[in-house]
C-alpha positions in Angstrom: 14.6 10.7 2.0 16.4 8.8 4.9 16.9 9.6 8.2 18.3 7.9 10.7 17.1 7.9 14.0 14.6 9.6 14.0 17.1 12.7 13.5 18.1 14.7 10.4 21.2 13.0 10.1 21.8 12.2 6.4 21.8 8.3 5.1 23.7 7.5 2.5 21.2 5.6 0.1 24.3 3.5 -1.6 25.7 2.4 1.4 23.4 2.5 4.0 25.3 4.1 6.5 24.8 7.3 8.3 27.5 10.0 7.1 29.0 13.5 7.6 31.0 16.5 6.1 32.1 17.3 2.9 32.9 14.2 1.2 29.5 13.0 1.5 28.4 15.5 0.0 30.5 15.6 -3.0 29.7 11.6 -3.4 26.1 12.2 -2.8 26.3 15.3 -5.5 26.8 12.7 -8.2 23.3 10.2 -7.2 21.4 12.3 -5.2 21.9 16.0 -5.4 18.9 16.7 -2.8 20.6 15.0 -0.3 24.1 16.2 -1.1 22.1 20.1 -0.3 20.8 18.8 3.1 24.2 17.2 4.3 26.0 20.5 3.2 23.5 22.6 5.1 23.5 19.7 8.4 26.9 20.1 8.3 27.8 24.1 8.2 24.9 24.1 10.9 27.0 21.8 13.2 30.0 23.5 13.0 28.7 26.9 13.7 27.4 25.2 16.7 30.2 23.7 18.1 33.0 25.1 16.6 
């Protein structure tokens, strides 16, 4: 898996790029299912942090 940063934010192995939310998700969901499950659960954890 890649992180970037040394954090757990989620890179996209397609693009390259460090990404968020939902819509990553679903386009990781298709290529990379693990990764789809970590940015879901990433992302739920950020919001009920600083929602």
């Amino acid at each position: 898996m890649s992180f970037a940063g040394g954090t757990d934010d989620i890179v996209d192995p397609l693009t390259g790029h460090v990404a968020y939310g939902a819509n990553l998700s679903k386009s990781l969901a298709r290529h990379n299912p693990d990764l789809a499950i970590m940015n879901a659960e990433n992302y739920g954890f950020y919001i009920s942090e600083f929602k």
